[in-house]
C-alpha positions in Angstrom: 0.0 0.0 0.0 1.6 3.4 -1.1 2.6 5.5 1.8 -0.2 8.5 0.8 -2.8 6.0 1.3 -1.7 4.7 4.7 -1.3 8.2 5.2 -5.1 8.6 4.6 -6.1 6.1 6.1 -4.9 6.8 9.2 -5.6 10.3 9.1 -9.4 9.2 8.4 -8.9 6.8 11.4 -8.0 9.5 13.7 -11.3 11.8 12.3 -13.6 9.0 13.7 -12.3 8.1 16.9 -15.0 9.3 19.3 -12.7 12.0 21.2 -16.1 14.5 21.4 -16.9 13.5 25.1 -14.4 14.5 28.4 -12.1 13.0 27.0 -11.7 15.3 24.1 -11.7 18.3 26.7 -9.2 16.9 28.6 -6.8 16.4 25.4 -7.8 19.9 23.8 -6.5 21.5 27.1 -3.5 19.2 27.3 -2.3 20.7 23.9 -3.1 23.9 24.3 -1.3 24.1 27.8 1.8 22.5 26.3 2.2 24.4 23.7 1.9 27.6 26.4 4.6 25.7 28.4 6.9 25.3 25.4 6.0 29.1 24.3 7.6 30.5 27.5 10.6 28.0 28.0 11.8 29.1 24.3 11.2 32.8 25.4 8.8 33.9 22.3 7.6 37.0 24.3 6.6 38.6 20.5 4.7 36.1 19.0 2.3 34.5 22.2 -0.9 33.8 19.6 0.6 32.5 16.8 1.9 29.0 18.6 -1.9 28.0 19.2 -3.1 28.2 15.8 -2.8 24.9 15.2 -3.6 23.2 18.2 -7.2 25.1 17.5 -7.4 23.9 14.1 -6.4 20.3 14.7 -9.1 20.5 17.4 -11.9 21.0 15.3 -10.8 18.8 12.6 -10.3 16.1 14.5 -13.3 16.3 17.6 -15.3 18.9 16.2 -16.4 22.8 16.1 -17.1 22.6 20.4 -13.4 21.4 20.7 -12.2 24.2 18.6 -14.2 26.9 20.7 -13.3 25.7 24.1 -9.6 25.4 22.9 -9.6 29.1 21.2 -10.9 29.9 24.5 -7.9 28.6 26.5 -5.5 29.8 24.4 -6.8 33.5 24.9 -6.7 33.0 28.2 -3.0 32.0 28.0 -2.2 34.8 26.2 -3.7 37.1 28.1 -1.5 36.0 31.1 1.4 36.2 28.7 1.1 40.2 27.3 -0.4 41.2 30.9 2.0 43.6 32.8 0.0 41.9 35.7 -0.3 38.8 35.1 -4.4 38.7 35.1 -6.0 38.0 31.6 -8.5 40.3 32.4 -6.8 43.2 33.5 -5.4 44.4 29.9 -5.2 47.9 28.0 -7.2 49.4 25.0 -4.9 47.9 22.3 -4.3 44.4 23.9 -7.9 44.1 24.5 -8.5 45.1 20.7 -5.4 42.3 19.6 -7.8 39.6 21.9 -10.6 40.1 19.9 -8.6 39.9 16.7 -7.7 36.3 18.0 -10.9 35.3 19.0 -12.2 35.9 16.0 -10.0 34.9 13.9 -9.7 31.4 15.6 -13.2 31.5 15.4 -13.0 31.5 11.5 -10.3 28.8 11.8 -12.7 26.2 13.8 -15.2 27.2 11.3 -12.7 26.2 8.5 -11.6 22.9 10.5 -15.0 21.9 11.1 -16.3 22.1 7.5 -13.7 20.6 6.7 -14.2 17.4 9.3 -17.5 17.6 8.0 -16.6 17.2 4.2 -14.0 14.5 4.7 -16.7 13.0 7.1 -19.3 13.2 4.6 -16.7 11.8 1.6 -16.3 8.8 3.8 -19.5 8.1 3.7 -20.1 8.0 0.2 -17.1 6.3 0.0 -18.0 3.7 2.2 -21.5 3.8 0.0 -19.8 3.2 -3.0 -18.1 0.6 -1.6 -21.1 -1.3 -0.2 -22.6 -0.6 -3.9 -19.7 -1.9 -5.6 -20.2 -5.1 -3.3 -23.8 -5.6 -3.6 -23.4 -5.1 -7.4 -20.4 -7.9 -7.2 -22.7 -9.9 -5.4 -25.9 -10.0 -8.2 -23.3 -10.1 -11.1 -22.2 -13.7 -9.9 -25.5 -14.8 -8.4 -26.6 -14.0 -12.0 -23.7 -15.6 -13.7 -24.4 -18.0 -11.5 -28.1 -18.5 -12.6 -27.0 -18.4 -16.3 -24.3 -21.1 -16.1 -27.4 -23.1 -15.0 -29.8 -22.1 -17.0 -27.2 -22.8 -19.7 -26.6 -26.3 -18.5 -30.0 -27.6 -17.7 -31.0 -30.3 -19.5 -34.7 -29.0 -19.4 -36.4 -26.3 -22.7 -35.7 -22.8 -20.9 -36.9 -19.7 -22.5 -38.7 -16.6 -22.5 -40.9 -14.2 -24.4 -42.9 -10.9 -25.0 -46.1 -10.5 -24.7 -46.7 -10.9 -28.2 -45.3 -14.5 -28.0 -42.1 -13.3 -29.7 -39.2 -15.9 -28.5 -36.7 -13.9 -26.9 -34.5 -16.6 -25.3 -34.0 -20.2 -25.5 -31.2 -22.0 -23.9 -28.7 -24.6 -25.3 -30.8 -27.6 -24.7 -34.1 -26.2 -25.5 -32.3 -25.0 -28.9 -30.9 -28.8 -29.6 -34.4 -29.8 -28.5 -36.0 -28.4 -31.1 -33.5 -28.1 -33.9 -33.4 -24.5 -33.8 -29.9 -23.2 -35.4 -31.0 -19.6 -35.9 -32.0 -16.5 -33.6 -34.7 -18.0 -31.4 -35.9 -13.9 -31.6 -37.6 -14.4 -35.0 -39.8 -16.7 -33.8 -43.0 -17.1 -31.9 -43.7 -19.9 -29.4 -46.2 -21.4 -31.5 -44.1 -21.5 -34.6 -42.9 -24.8 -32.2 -45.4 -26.1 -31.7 -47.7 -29.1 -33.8 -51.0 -27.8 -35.1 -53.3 -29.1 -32.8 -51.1 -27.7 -29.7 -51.0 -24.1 -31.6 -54.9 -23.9 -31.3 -55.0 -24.8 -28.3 -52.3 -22.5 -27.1 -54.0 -19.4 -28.1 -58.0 -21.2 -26.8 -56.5 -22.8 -23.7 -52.9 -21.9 -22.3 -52.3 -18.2 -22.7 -55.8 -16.8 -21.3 -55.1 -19.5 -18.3 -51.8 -17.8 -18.1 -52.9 -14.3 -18.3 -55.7 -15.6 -15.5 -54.1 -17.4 -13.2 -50.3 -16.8 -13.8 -49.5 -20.4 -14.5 -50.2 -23.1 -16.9 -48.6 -26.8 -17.0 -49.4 -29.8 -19.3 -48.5 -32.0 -22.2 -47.9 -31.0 -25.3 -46.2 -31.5 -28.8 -43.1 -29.5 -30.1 -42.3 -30.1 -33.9 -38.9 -30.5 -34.5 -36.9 -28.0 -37.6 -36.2 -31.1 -39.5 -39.5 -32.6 -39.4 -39.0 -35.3 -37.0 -42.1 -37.4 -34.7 -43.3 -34.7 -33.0 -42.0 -34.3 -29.4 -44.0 -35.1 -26.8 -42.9 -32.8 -23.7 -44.4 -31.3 -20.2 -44.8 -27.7 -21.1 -44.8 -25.6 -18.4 -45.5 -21.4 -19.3 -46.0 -18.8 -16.8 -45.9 -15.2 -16.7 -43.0 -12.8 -15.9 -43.5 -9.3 -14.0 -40.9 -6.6 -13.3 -40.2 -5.3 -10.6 -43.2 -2.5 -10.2 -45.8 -6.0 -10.5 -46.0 -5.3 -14.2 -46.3 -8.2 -16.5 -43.8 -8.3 -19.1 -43.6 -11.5 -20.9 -43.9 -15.3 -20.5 -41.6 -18.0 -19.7 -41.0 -21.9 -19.5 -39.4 -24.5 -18.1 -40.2 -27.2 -20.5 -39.2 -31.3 -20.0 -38.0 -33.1 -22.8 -41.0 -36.4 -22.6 -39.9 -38.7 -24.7 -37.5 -41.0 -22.6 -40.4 -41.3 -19.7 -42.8 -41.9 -23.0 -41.4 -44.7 -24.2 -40.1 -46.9 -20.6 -44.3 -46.0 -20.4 -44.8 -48.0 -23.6 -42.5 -50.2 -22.6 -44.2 -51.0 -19.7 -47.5 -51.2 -20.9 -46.3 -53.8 -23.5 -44.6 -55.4 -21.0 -47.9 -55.7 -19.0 -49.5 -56.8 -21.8 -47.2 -59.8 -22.5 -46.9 -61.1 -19.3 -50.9 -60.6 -19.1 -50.6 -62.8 -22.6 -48.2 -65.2 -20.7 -49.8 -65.9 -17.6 -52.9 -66.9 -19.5 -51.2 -69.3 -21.7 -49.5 -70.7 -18.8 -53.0 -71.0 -16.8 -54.3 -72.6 -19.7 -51.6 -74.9 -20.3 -51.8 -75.7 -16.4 -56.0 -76.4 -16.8 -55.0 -78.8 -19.7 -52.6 -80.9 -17.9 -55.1 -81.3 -14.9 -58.0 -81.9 -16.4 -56.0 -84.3 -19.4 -54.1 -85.8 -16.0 -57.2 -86.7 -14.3 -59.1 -88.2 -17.0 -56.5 -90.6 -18.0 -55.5 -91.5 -14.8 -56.3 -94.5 -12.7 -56.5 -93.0 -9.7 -56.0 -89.6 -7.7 -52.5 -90.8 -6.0 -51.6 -91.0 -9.5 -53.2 -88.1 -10.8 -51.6 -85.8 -8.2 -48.5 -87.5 -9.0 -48.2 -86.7 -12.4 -49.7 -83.1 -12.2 -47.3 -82.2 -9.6 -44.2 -83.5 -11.5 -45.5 -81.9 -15.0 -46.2 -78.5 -13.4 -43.1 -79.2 -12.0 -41.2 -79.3 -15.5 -43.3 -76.4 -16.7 -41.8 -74.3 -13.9 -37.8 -75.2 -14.4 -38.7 -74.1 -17.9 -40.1 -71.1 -16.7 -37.3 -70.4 -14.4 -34.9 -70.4 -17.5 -37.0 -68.0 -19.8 -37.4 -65.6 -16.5 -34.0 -65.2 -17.2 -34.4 -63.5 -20.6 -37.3 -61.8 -19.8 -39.5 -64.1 -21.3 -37.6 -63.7 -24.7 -35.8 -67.1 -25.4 -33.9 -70.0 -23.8 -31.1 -71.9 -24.6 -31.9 -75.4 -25.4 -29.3 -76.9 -23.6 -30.7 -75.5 -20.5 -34.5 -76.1 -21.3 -33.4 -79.8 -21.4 -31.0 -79.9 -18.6 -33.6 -78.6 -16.5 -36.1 -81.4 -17.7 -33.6 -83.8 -17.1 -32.7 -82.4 -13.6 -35.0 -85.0 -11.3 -34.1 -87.4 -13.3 -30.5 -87.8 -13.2 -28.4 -89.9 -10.6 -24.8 -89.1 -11.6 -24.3 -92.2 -13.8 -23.9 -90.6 -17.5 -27.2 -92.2 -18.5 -27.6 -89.5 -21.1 -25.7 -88.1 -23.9 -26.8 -84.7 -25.3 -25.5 -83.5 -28.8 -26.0 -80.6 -30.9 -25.1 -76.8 -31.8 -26.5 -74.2 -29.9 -29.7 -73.0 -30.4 -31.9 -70.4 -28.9 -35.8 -71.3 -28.7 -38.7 -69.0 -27.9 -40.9 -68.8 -25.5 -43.9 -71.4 -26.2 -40.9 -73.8 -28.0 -38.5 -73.7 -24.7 -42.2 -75.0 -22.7 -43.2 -77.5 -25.2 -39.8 -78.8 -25.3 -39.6 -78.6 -21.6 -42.7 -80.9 -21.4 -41.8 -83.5 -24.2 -38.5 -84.5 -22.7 -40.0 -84.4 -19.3 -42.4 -86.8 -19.8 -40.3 -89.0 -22.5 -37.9 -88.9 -18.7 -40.6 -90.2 -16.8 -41.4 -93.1 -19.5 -38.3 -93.9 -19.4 -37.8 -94.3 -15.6 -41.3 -96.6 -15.6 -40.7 -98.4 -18.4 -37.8 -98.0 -20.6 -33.8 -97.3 -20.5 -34.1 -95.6 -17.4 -35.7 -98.4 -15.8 -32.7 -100.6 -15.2 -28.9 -100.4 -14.5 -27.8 -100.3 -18.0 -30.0 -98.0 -20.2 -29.1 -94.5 -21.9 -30.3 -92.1 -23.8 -29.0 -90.1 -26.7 -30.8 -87.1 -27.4 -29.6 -85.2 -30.6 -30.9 -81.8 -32.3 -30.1 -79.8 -35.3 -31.1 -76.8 -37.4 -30.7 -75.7 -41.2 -32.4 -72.6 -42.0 -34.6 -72.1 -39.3 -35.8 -76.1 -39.8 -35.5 -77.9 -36.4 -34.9 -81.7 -35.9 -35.2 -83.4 -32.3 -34.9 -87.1 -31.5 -34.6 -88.9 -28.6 -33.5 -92.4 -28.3 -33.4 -95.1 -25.9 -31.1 -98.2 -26.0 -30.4 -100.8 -23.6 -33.4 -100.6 -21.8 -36.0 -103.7 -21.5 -37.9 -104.5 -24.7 -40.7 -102.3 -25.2 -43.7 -102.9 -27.4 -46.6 -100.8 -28.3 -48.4 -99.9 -25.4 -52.1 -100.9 -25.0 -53.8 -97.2 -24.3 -52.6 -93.5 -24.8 -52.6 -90.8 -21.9 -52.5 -87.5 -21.5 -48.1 -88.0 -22.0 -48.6 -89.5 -25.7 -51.1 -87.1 -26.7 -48.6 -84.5 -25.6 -46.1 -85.6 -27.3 -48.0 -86.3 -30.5 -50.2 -83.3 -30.6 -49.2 -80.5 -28.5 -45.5 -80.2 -28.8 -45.8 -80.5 -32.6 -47.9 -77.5 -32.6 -45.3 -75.9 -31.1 -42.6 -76.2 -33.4 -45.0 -75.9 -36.5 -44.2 -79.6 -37.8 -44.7 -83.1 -36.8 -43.7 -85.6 -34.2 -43.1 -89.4 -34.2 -42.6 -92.0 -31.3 -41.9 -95.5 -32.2 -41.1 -98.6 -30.1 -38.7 -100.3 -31.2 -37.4 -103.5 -29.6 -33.9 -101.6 -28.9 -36.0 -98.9 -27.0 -38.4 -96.2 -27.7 -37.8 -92.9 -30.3 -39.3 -89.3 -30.3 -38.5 -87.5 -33.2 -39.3 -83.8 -33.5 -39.0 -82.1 -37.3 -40.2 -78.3 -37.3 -39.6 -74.8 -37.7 -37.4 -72.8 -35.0 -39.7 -69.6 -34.3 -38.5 -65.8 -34.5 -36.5 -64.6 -31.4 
């Protein structure tokens, strides 16, 4: 800091100490009786006023007018003792009582000077100190609007504002890249944006509900420059008003819809297709009871069968929840047929490229090698020590061939009546994969053979 300013400072330090109280007194008549004591020890007989000019003058710049009174006071006073021939202030002739007054009122002008002038440097501090807080304050809105553009700027929401007349005379970065709009947003109108429908009803519906009630939100269309699907977005318009209360345009926070538009869709088909799902499933659950129980025996056996087919049906389930319902990998769909049937032996031999099966094909096949698991366990290769299975599967251009087969199992013949498991296997599965199915028994064992179509995954 330059020495002048320090200088100032200080000097403007000094000013507003509050010395106008006793204490002020007591140092006015401190200075002025020093300076009479250092008058008479350096023997200045001839000049006894002019040594208290100053004193006076520093008094009432620096504690005020009253200051400078009281010490022109005291210093006449002094004086007078000093150009007495008695010694007594009072006791003077013509001419020294004339040269008193001269110094009385002289002085007098001098505390009149200093106190303007404590007054003015006073009242220069003040507006300094104004100026300052000003200067502050209008610091302080500069970044708190910076601040409030820099987000505006960066929002991800449609931001803008306009006259009263609709003319656009704002639109941030996003809201710009929202709708395509390359030029100055200010030679538009807000329902140059908007699809045709949403223009009508802007002028019927939103504005006179904005001029109303200061607010309007709702959904709404903006069409995009380049002729896009029109935008679907939560437009949301209110008006603006100065600082009197005056309105003086509209403006808008507007959210981009089209993300929360489309997980809706995707929902609803979602809905949908498990609403599909859980009906085929409940059907395909009534048709294995009710084919169960009419070609069973008995209920023992009935239950029996129903639990471990609805049994199947849910391991095959369990694999397409996996996907979302969308396909299965048939390695999996038969592993997970095969699962209560397997003993840790090797018994079966599984061979073939990958494949990925739909939906209603992973649950047919699900059920066909289930219940060609249980035959086997009653009556065929799985019945004794020594039986296997191979089970093979290929595909050429969308075609589909399965076939089980059983060897070194008992001997098998024809059996006598059909159940619910043959007409699954003959009827139901080869609905599934579009095609035809086979199941011969053979003296080596019993065959399934699937030939079909793989579906669209």
């Amino acid at each position: 800091m330059p020495t002048s300013t320090k200088f100032n400072r200080a000097l403007l330090h000094t000013i507003t100490l509050p010395l106008d109280g006793v204490l002020g007194y007591a140092a006015v008549a401190c200075a002025v009786g020093s300076v009479a004591v250092l008058r008479q020890m350096a023997g200045f007989e001839l000049l006894p006023y002019l040594f208290f000019i100053p004193v006076i003058l520093i008094s009432s710049v620096f504690i005020g007018s009253a200051a400078g009174v009281f010490a022109t006071f005291l210093a006449t006073v002094l004086a007078g003792f000093s150009i007495s021939e008695v010694g007594n202030p009072f006791m003077l002739r013509g001419q020294q009582w004339t040269t008193q007054f001269l110094f009385v009122a002289v002085n007098l002008g001098i505390v009149a000077f200093g106190a303007n002038l404590r007054r003015s440097v006073l009242q220069l501090d003040a507006l300094s100190e104004a100026r300052r807080d000003a200067l502050e304050r209008l610091a302080a809105q500069t970044a708190e609007r910076d601040r409030l553009a820099t987000i505006v700027e960066q929002s991800k929401d449609f931001i803008g504002y306009a006259d009263l007349d609709g003319r656009i005379q704002y639109v941030n970065e996003a809201g710009r890249q929202l709708i395509g709009l390359a030029d100055d947003p200010r030679q538009t109108e807000i329902a140059h944006h908007l699809v045709a429908d949403d223009r009508s009803r802007l002028h019927s519906e939103v504005l006179p509900t904005v001029s109303k009630e200061g607010s309007w939100a709702g959904e709404m269309r903006f069409e995009h420059a380049s002729g896009e699907e029109p935008i679907p977005v939560r437009y949301n318009l209110f008006m603006l008003f100065d600082t009197s209360g005056e309105p003086v345009g509209y403006g808008t926070v507007t959210t981009d819809l089209r993300k929360e538009k489309a997980a809706e869709a995707q929902r609803e088909a979602l809905t949908r297709e498990l609403a599909h799902r859980m009906k085929n499933t409940l059907a395909m659950v009534q048709a294995i009871a009710a084919q169960t129980l009419r070609t069973s025996s008995d209920l023992p056996a009935a239950r029996a069968a129903i639990s471990s087919r609805l049994s199947a049906l849910s391991r095959a389930q369990d694999i397409l929840m996996e996907t979302n319902w969308k396909h299965a990998d048939i390695r999996g769909v038969i592993d997970a047929a095969l699962a209560p049937h397997l003993n840790g032996e090797g018994r079966f031999t599984l061979t073939g490229p990958h494949l990925e099966l739909d939906a209603p094909r992973a649950l047919g096949l699900s059920l066909a090698v289930h219940e060609l698991a249980t035959n086997a366990t009653k009556y065929g290769a799985l019945s004794n020590e020594t039986g296997r299975v191979l089970i093979e599967w290929s595909s050429k251009d969308r075609s589909f061939d399965f076939a089980w087969t059983e060897r070194g199992g008992p001997v098998v013949g024809m059996p006598g009546s059909s159940g619910f498991g043959s007409k699954l296997l003959e009827r139901i599965v080869a609905a599934y994969f579009e095609g035809a199915t086979s199941i011969d028994f053979e003296p080596d064992g019993a065959r399934f053979t699937i030939k079909g179509r793989l579906g669209k995954i």
